[in-house]
N, CA, C and O atoms as a printed pandas DataFrame, in Angstrom:
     atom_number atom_name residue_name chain_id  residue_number  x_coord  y_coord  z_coord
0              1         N          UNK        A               1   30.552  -20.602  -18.237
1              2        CA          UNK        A               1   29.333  -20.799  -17.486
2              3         C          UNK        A               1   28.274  -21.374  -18.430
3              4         O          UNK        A               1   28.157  -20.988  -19.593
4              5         N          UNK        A               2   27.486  -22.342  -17.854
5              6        CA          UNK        A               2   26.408  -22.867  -18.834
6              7         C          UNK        A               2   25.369  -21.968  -18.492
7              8         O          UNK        A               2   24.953  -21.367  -17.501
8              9         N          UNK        A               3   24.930  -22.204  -20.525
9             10        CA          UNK        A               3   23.552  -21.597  -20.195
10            11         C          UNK        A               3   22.517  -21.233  -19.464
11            12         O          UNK        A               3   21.947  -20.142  -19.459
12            13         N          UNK        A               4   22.206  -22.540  -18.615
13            14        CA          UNK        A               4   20.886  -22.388  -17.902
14            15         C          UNK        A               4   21.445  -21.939  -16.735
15            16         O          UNK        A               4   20.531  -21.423  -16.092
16            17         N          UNK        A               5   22.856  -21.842  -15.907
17            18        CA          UNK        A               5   23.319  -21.062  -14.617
18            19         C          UNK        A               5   23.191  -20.009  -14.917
19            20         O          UNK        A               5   22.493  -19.505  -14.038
20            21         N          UNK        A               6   23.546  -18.921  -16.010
21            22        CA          UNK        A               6   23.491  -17.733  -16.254
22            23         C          UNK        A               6   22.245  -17.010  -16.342
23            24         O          UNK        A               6   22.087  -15.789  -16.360
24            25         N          UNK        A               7   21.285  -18.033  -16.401
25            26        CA          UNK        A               7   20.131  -17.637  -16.374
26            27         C          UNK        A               7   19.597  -17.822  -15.426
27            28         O          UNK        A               7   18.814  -16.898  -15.205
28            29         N          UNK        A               8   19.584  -18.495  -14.751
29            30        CA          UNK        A               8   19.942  -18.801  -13.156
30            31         C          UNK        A               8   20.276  -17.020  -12.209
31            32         O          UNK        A               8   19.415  -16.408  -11.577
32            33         N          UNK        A               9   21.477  -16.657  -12.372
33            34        CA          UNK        A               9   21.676  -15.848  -12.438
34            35         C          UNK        A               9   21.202  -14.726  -12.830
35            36         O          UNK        A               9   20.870  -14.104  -11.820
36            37         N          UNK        A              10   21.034  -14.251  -13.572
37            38        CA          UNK        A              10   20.016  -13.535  -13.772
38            39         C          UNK        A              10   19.016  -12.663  -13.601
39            40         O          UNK        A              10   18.855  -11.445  -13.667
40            41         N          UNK        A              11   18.020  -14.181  -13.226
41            42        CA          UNK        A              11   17.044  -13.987  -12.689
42            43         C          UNK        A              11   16.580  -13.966  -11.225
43            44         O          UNK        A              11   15.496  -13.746  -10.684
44            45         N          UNK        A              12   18.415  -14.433  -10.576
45            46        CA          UNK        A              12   18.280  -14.421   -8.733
46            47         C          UNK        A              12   18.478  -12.566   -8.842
47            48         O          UNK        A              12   17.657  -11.770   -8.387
48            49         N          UNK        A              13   19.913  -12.147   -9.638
49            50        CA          UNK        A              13   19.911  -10.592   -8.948
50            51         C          UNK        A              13   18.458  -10.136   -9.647
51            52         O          UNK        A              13   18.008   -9.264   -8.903
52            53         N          UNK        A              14   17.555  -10.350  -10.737
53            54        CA          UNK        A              14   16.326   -9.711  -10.456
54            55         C          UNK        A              14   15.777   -9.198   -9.559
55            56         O          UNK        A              14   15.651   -8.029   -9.196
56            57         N          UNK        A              15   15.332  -10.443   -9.082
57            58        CA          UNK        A              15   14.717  -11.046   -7.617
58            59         C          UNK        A              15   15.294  -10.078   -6.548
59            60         O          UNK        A              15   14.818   -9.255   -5.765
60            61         N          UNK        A              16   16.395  -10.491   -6.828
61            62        CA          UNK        A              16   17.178   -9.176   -5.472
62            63         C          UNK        A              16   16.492   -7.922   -5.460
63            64         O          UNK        A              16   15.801   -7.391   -4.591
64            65         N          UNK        A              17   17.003   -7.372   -7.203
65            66        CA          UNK        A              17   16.706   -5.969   -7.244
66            67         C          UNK        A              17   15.152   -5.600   -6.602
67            68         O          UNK        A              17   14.936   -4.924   -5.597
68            69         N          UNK        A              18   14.400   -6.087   -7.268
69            70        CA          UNK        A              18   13.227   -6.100   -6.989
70            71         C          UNK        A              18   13.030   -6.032   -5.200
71            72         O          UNK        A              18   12.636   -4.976   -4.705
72            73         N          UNK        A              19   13.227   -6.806   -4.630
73            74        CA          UNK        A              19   13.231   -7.071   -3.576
74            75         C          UNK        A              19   13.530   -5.466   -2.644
75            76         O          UNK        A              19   12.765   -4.898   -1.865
76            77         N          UNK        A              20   14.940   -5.055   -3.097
77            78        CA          UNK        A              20   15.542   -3.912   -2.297
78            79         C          UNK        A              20   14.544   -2.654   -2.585
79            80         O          UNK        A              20   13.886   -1.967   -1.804
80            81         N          UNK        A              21   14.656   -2.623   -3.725
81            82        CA          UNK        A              21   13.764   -1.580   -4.034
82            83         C          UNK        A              21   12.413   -1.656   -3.552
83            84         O          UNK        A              21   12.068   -0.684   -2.880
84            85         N          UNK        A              22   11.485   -2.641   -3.737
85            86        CA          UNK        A              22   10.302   -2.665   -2.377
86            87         C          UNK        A              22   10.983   -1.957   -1.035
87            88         O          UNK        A              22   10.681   -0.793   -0.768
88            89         N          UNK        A              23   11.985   -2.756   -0.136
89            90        CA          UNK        A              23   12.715   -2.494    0.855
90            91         C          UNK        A              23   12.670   -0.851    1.227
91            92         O          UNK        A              23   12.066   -0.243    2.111
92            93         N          UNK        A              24   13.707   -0.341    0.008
93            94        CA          UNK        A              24   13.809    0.763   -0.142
94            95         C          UNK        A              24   12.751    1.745   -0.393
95            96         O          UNK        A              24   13.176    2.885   -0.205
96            97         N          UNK        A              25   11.969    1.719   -0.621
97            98        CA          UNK        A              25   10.700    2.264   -1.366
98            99         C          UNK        A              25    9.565    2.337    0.535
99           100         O          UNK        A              25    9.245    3.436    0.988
100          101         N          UNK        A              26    9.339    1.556    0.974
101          102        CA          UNK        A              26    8.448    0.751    2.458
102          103         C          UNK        A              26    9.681    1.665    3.649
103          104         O          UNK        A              26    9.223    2.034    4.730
104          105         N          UNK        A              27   11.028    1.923    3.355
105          106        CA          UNK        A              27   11.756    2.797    4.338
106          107         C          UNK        A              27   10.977    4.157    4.004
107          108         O          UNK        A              27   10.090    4.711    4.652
108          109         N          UNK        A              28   11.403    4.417    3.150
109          110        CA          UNK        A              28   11.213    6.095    2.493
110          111         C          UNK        A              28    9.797    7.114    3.262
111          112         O          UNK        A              28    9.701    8.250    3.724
112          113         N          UNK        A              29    8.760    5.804    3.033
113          114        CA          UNK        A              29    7.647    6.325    3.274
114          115         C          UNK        A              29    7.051    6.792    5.033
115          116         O          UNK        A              29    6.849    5.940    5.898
116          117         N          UNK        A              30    6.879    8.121    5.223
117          118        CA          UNK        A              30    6.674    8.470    6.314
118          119         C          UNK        A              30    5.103    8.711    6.578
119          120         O          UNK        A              30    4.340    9.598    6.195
120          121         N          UNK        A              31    4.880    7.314    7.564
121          122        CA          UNK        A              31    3.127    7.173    8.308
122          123         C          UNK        A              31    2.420    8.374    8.898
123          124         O          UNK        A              31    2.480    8.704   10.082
124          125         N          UNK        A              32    1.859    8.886    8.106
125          126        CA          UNK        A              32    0.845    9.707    8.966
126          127         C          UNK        A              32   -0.153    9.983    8.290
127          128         O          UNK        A              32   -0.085   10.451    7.154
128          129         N          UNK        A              33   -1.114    9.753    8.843
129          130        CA          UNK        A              33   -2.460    9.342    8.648
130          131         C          UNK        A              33   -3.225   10.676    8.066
131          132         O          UNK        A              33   -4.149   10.564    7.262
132          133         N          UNK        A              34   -2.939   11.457    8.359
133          134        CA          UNK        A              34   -3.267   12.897    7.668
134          135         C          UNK        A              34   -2.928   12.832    6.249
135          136         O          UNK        A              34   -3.259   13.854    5.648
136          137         N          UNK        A              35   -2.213   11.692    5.341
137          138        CA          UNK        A              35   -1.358   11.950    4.028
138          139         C          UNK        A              35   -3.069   11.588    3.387
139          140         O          UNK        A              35   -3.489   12.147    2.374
140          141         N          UNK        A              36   -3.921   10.548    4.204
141          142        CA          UNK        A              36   -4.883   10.083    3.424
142          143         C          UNK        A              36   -6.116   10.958    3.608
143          144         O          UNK        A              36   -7.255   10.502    3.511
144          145         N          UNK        A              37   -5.826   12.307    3.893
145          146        CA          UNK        A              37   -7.061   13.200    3.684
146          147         C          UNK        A              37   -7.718   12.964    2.342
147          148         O          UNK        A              37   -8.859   12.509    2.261
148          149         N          UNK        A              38   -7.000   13.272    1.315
149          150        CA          UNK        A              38   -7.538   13.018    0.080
150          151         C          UNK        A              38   -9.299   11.708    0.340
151          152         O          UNK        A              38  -10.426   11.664   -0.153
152          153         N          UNK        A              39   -8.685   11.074    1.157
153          154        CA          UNK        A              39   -9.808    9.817    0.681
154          155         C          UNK        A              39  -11.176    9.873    1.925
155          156         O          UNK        A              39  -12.151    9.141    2.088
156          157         N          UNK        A              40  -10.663   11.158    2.684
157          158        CA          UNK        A              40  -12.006   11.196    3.947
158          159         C          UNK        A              40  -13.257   11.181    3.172
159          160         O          UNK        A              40  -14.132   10.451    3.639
160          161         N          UNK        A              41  -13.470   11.661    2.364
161          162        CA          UNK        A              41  -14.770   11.941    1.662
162          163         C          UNK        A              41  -15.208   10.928    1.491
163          164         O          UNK        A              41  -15.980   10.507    2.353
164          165         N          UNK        A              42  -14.917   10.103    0.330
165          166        CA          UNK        A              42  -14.786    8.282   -0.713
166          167         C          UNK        A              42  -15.367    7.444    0.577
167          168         O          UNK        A              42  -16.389    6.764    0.673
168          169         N          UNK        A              43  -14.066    7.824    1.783
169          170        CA          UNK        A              43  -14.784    6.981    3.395
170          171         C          UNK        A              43  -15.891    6.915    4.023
171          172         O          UNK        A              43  -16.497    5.948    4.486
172          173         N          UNK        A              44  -16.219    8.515    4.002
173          174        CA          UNK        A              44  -17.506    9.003    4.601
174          175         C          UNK        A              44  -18.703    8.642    4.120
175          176         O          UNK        A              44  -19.608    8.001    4.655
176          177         N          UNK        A              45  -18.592    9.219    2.832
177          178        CA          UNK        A              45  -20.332    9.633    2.417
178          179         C          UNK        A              45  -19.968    8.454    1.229
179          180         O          UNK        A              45  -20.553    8.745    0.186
180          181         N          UNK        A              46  -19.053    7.040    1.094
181          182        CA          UNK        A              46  -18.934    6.028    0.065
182          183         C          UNK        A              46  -18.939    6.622   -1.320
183          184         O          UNK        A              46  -19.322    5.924   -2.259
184          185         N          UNK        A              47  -18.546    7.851   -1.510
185          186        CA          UNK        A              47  -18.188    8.561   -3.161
186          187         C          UNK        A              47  -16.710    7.628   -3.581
187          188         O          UNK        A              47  -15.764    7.158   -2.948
188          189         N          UNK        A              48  -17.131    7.681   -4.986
189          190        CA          UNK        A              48  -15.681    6.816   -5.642
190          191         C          UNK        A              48  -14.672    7.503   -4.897
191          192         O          UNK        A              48  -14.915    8.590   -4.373
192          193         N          UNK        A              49  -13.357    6.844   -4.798
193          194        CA          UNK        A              49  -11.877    8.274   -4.713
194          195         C          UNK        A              49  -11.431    8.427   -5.768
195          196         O          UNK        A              49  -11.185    7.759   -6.772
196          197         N          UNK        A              50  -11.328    9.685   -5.328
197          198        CA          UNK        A              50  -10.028   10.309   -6.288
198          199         C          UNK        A              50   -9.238    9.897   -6.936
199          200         O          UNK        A              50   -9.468    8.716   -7.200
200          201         N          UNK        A              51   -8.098   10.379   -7.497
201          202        CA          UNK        A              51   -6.930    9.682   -8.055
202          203         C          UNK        A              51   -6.135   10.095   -7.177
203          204         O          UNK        A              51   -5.116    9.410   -7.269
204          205         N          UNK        A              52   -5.998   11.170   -6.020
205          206        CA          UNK        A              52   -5.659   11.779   -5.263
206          207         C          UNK        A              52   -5.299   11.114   -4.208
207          208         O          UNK        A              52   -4.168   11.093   -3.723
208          209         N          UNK        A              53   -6.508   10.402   -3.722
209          210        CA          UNK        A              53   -6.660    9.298   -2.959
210          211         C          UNK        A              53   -6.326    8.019   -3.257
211          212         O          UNK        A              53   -6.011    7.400   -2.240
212          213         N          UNK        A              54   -6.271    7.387   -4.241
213          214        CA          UNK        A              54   -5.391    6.679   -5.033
214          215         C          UNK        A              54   -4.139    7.008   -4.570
215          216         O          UNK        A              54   -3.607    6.404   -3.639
216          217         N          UNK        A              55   -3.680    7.842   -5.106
217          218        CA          UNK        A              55   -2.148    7.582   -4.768
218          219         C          UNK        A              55   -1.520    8.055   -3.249
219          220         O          UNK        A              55   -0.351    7.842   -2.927
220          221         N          UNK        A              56   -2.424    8.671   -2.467
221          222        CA          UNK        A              56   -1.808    8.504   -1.521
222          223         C          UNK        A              56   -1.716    7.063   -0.684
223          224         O          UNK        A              56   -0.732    6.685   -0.049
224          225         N          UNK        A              57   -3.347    6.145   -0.881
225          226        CA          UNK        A              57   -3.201    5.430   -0.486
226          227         C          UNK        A              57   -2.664    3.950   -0.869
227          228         O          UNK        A              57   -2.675    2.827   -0.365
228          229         N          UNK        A              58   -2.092    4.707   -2.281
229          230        CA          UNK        A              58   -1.220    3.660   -3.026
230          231         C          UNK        A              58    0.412    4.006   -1.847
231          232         O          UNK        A              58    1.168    3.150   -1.387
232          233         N          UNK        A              59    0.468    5.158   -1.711
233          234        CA          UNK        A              59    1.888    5.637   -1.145
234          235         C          UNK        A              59    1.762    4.965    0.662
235          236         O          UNK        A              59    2.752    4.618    1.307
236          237         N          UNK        A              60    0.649    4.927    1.067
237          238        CA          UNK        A              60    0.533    4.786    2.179
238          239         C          UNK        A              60    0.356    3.125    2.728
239          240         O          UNK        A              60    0.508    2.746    3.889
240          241         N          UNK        A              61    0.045    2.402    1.712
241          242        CA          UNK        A              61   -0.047    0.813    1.938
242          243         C          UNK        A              61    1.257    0.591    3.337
243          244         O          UNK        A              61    0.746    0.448    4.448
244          245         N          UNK        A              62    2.272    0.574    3.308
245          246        CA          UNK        A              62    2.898    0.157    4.425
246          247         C          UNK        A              62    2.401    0.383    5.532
247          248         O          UNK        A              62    2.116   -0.372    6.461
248          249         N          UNK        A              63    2.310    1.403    5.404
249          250        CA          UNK        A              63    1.206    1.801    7.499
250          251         C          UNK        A              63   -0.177    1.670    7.379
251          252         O          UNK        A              63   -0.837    2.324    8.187
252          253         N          UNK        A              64   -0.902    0.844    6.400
253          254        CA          UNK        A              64   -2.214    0.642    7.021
254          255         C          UNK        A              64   -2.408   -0.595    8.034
255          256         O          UNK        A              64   -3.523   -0.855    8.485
256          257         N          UNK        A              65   -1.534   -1.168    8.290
257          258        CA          UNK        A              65   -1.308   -2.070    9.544
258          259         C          UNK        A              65   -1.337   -0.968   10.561
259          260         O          UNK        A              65   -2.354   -0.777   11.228
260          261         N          UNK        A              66   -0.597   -0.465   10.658
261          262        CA          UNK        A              66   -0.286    0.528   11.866
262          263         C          UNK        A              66   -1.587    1.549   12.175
263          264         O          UNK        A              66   -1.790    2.154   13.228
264          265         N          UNK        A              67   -2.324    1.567   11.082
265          266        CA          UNK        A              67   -3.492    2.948   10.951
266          267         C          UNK        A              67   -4.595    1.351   11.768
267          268         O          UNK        A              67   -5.189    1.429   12.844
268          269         N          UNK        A              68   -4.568    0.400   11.079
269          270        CA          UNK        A              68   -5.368   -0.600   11.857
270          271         C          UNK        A              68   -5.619   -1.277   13.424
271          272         O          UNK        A              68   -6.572   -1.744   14.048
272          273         N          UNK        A              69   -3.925   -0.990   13.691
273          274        CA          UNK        A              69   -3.922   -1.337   14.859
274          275         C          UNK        A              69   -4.071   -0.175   15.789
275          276         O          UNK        A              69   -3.886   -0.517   16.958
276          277         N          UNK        A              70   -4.328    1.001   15.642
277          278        CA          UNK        A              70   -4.228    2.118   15.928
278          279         C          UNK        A              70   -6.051    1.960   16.963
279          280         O          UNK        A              70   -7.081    1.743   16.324
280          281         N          UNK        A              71   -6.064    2.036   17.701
281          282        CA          UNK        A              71   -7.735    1.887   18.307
282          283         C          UNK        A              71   -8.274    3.539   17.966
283          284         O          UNK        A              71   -9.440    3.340   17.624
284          285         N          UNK        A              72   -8.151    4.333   17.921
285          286        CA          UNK        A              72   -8.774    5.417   17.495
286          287         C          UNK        A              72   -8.836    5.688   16.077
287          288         O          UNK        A              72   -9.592    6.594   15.727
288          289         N          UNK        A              73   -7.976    4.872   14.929
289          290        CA          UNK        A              73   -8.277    4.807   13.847
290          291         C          UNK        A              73   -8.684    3.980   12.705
291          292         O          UNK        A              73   -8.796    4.112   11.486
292          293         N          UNK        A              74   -8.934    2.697   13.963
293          294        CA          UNK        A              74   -9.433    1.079   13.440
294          295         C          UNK        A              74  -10.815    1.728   12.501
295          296         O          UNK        A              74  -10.755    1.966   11.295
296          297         N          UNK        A              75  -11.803    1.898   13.209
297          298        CA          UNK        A              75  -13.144    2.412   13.157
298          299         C          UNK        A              75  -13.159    2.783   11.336
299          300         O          UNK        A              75  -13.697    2.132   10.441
300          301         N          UNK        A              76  -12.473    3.875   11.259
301          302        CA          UNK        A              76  -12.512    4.029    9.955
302          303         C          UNK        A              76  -11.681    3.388    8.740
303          304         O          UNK        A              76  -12.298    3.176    7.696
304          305         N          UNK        A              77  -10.386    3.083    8.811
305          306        CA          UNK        A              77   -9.406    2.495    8.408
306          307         C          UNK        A              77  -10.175    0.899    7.939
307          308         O          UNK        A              77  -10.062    0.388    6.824
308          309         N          UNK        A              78  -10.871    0.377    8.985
309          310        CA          UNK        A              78  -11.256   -1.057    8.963
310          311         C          UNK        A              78  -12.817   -0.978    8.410
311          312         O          UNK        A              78  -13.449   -2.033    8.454
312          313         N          UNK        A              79  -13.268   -0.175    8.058
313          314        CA          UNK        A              79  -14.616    0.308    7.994
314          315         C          UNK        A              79  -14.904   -0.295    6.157
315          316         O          UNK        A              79  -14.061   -0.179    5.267
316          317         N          UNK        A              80  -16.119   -0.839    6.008
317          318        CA          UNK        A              80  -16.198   -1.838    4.778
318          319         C          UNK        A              80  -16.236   -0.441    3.591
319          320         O          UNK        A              80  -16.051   -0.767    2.418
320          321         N          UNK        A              81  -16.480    1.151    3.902
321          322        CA          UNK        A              81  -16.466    1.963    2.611
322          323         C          UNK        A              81  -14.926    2.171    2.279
323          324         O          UNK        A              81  -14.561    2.405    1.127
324          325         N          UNK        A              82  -13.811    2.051    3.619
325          326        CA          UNK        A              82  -12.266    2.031    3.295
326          327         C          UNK        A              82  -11.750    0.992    2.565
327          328         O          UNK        A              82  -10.741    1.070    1.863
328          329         N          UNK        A              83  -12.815   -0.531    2.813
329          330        CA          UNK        A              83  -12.324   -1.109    2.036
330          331         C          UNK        A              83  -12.473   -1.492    0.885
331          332         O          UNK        A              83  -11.821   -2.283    0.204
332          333         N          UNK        A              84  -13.804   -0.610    0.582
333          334        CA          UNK        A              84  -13.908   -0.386   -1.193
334          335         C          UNK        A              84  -13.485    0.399   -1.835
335          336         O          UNK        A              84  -13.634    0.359   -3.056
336          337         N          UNK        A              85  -12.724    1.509   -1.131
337          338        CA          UNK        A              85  -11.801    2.516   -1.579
338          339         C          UNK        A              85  -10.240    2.344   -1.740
339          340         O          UNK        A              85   -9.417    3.086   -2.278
340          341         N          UNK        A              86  -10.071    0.937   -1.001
341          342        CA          UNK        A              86   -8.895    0.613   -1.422
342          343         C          UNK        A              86   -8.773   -0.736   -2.380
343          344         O          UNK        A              86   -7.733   -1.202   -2.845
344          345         N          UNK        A              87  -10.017   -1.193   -2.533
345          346        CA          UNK        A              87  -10.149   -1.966   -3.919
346          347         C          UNK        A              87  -10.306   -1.567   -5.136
347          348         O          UNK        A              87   -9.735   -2.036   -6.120
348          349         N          UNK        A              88  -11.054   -0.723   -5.115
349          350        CA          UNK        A              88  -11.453    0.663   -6.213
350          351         C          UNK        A              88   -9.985    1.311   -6.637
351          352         O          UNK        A              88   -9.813    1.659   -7.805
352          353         N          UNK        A              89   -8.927    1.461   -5.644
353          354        CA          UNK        A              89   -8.170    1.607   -6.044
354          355         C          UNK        A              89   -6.774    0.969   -6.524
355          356         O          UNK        A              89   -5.721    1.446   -6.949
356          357         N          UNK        A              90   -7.198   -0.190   -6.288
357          358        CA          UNK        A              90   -5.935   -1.361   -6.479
358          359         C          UNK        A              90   -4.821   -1.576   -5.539
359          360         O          UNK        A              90   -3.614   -1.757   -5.698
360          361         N          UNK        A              91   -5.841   -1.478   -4.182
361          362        CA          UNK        A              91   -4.552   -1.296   -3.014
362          363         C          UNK        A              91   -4.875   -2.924   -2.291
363          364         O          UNK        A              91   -5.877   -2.804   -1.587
364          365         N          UNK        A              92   -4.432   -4.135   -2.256
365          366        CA          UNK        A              92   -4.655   -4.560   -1.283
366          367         C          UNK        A              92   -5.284   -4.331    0.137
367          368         O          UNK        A              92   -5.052   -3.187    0.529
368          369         N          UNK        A              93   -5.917   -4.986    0.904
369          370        CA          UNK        A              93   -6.178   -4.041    2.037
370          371         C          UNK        A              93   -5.674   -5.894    2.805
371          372         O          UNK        A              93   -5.785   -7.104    2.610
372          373         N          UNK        A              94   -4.896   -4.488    4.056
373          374        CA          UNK        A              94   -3.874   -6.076    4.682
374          375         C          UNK        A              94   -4.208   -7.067    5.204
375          376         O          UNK        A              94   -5.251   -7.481    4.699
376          377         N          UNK        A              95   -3.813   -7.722    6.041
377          378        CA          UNK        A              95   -4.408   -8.714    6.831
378          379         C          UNK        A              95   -2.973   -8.597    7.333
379          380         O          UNK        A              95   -1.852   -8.728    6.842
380          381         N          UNK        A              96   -3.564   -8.252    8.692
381          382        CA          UNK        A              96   -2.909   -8.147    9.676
382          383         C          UNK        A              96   -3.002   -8.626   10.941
383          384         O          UNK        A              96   -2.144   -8.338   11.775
């Protein structure tokens, strides 16, 4: 095999791995909107979050589509202090 195919190679099953494991990782996680208590506060009254809140809403990124499209939980979820709490925390916030 030449060099540059093997590297070729490589760097496709990377790609894979990477890939599944997102996959795998976005299955695992079970939506419910209660996981992001940690961050009601940070939402409310605009206090930094937690690290608490951090990671849940690091854990929770897959269903904030779902928390968005949600009409009883748009309000806050979509609300400009959620979305400095999920910049503050290095979460994307989606576009959906």
């Amino acid at each position: 095999m030449k060099k540059g195919s093997s590297i070729f190679v490589i760097f496709f099953i990377a790609i894979l791995v990477i890939l599944l494991g997102e996959l795998l990782v976005a299955e695992a996680v079970t939506c419910k909107v209660a996981e992001l208590t940690p961050c009601a506060d940070a939402i409310i009254s605009s206090k930094p979050p937690s690290a608490a809140c951090c990671a849940k809403l690091k854990e929770q990124k897959p269903c904030l589509c779902g928390y968005i499209k949600d009409p009883k939980l748009k309000p806050y979820v979509n609300s400009p202090n959620a979305k400095k709490v999920a910049k503050t925390c290095g979460v994307p916030f989606p576009k959906c």
